[in-house]
C-alpha positions in Angstrom: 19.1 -14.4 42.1 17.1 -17.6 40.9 13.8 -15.4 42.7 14.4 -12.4 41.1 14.4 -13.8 37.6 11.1 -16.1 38.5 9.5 -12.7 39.7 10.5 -11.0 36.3 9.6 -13.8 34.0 5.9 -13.7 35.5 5.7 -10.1 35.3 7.1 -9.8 32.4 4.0 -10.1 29.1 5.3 -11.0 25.8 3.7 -10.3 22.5 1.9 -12.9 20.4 3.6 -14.1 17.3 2.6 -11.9 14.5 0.2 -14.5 11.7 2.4 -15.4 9.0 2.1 -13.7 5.6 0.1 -15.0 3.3 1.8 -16.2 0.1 -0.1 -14.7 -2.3 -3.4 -12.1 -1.7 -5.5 -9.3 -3.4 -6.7 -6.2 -1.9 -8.0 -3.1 -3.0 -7.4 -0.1 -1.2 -7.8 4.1 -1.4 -5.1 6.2 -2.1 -4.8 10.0 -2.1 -6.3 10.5 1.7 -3.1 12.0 3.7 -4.7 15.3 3.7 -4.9 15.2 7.6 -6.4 18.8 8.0 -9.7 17.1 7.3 -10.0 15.0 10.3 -9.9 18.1 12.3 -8.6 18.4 16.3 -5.9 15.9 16.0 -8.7 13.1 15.1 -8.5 10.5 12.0 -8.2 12.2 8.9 -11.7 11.7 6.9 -11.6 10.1 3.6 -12.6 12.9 0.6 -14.7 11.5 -1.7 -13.3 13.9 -4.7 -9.6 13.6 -3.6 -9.5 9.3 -3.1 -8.2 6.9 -5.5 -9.0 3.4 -5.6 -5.6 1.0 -6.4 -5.5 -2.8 -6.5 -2.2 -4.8 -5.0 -2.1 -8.5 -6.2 0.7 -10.1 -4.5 2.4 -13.4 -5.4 5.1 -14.6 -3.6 4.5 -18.3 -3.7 4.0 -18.9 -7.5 5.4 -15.8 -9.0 7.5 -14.1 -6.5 5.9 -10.6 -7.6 3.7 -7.7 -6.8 1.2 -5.7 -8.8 -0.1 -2.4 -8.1 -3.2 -0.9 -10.2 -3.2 2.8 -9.8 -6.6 4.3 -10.8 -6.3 7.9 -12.8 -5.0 10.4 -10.5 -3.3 8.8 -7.6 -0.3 10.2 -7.0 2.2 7.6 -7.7 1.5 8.1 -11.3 1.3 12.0 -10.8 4.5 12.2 -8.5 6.5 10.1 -10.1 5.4 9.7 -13.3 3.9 12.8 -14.1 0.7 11.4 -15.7 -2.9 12.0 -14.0 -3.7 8.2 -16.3 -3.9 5.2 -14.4 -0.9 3.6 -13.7 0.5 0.1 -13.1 3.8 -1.0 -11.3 5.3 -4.7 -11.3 8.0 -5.0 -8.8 9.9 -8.3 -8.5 13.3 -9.7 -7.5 14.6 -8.5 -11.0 13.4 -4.6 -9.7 10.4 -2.7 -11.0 8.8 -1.5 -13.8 5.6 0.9 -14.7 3.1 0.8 -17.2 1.8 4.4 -18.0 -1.9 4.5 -19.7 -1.2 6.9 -22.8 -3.8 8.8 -24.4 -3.3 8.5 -28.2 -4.5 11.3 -30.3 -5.2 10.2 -33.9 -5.3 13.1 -37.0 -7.5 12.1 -39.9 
C-alpha cells in the first residue's frame, strides 16, 4: 500500500498557489464587448471600437474596505440597470452598494 501511494504522490502535479490579492489596486478596463458574433468561427470575439466602453475599478480593501466602479456613458450597467446611457458610478462596500447616476439638467430662461 505504502508503494502505491509513493507512485501516486509522484505522479500526481499539484497547482501553484494562486498570488495573493493585492489590498488595494486600479485598473481600467472595456466594457460592452460580449458581442461574440464578431470574433467569427468560434475564435475571440474582436473588440468594436463603436460598441466599447472604457470603466475604471479602484479597489480598497486595506484602508477603506471598498470598491469603485467608473462607468463611461453607455456601458451597460448604467443602461441595464439604471436606464441611463450617462456615465455611471457604483460604490460597493460592506454596508452594500450604491450608484451615482450623471443627470443632464436642463435649465429654462
Amino acid at each position: 500500500m505504502a508503494s502505491f501511494l509513493f507512485v501516486w504522490a509522484a505522479a500526481v502535479q499539484f497547482a501553484p498557489l494562486p498570488s495573493p490579492w493585492p489590498g488595494a489596486f486600479k485598473a481600467v478596463y472595456m466594457s460592452n464587448i460580449t458581442d461574440l458574433s464578431l470574433g467569427g468561427n468560434g475564435s475571440a470575439p474582436v473588440l468594436d471600437p463603436h460598441t466599447a466602453v472604457a470603466a475604471t475599478i479602484h479597489y480598497d480593501y486595506t484602508a477603506q474596505k471598498a470598491q469603485v466602479v467608473i462607468h463611461d456613458a453607455g456601458a451597460d450597467e448604467c443602461v441595464r440597470f439604471y436606464n441611463s446611457s450617462l456615465p455611471c458610478t457604483t460604490l460597493m462596500n460592506s454596508g452594500g452598494m450604491v450608484s451615482r447616476l450623471s443627470i443632464a439638467l436642463q435649465f429654462s430662461s
